[in-house]
N, C-alpha and C positions, 0 to 999 in steps of 0.2 A: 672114759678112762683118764683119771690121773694121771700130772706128768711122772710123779713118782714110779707108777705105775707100767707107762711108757720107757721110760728108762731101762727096768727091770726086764720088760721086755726085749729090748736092743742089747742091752745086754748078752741076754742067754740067745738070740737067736743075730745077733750080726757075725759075719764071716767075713776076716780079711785073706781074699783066694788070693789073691795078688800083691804084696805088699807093693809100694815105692822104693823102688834100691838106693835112688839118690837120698843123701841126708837135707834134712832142709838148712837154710844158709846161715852163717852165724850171725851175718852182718846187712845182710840184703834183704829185702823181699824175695821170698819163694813159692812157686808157681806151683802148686798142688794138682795137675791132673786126675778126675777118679773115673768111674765107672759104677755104677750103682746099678744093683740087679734086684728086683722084687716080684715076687707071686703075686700077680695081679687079680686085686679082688671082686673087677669089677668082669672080668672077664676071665674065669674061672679056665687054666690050662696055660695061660700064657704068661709071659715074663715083660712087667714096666722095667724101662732102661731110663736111665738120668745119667747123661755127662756134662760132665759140667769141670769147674776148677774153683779152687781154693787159694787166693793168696794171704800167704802170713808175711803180715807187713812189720814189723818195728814201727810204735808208734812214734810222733815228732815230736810230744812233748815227754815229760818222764812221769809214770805213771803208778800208782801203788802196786807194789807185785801182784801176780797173780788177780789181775782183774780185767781178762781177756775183753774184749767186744767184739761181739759176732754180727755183721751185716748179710744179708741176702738169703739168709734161713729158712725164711715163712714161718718163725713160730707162731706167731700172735694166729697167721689165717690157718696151718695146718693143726697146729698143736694147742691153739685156743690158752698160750702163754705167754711170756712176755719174754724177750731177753733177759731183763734182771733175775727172775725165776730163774731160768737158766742158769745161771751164773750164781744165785743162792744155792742150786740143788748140788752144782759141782764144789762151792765150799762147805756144805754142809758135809759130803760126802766124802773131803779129803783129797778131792781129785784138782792139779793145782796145773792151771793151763796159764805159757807165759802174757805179761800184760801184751802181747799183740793185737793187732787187729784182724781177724780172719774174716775175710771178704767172700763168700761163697755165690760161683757166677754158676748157678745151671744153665748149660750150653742148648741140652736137647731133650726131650720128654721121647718117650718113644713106645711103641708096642710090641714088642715081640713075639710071633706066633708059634708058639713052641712053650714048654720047660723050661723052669729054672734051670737045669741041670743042664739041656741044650744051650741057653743063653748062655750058660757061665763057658762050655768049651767053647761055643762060638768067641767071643770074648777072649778067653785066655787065650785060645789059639793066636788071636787076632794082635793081641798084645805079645806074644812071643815071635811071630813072624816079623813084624815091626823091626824085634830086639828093644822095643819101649820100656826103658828103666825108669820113666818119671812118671809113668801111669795108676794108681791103684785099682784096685778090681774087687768092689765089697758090694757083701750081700746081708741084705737083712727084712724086717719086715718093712711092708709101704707106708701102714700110718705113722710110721717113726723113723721116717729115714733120713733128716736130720740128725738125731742124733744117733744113728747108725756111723754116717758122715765124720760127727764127731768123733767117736769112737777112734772112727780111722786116723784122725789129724792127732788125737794124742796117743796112739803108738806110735805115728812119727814123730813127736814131741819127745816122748820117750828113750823113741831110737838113737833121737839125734842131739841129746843131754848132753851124756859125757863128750862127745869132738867138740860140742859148743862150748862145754868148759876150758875146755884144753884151750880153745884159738880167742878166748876171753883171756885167759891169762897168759897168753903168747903177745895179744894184743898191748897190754897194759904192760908186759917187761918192754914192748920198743916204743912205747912211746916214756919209761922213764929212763934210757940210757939217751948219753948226750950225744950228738949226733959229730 
């Protein structure tokens, strides 16, 4: 399968159950917790878990907009592509992720013996008992769960546009009034 291909598929079949409540930071690096759920194919009934975290860094030096770098993926071994691909298929496609660096640390691999549907209340439950607002909780398929992953960091990208506007242009009225 095509990565084009792959895409199409994350698409139509990723689920964000659980968004991230927190906005990601204007000015900081921020700590993307997720939760990754998938129908494991190799074991027919039960649900692969991936947690892991996402940090979206502000690069150090200044960088052309919109030409994100993505570390800790696996697309070359899972997805048999490259980052650049990557990164050509989302300007091809319109879709404009900021020049950060998204660092992606999978914590834990796991197996779950049960359903999707079990794992995801296992989970949600688990994540609301907590009261865990920095967690996400997405579900998609396994050969593509990268860019499931994705998905999810650019509707917090999304989410978190306009305050990021706002405290960019809050930022730049106090640094030109005279103190």
């Amino acid at each position: 399968m095509n990565i084009m291909d792959r895409w199409e598929k994350a698409l139509k079949k990723t689920e964000i159950i659980r968004p991230r409540v927190k906005p990601l930071l204007t000015f900081a690096t921020t700590e993307m917790p997720y939760i990754f759920l998938a129908e494991s194919t190799l074991n027919v009934g039960d649900t692969i878990v991936r947690e892991g975290k996402i940090y979206a860094e502000k690069p150090s030096i200044i960088m052309p907009e919109n030409l994100p770098h993505f570390e800790g993926f696996e697309f070359e071994k899972d997805l048999e592509t490259t980052e650049d691909t990557i990164t050509n298929l989302f300007l091809v496609r319109g879709i404009h992720f900021p020049s950060y660096k998204f660092n992606n640390k999978v914590q834990s691999l796991d197996l779950f013996e049960g359903s999707l549907k079990t794992a995801e209340d296992k989970y949600k439950g688990r994540l609301q008992k907590k009261e865990d607002v920095h967690t996400g909780l997405v579900m998609g398929p396994e050969d593509c769960w990268q860019l499931s992953v994705l998905i999810f960091i650019l509707t917090m990208v999304a989410k978190s546009a306009d305050r990021d506007l706002r405290n960019i242009i809050e930022d730049m009225h106090k640094k030109r009034k005279p103190s």
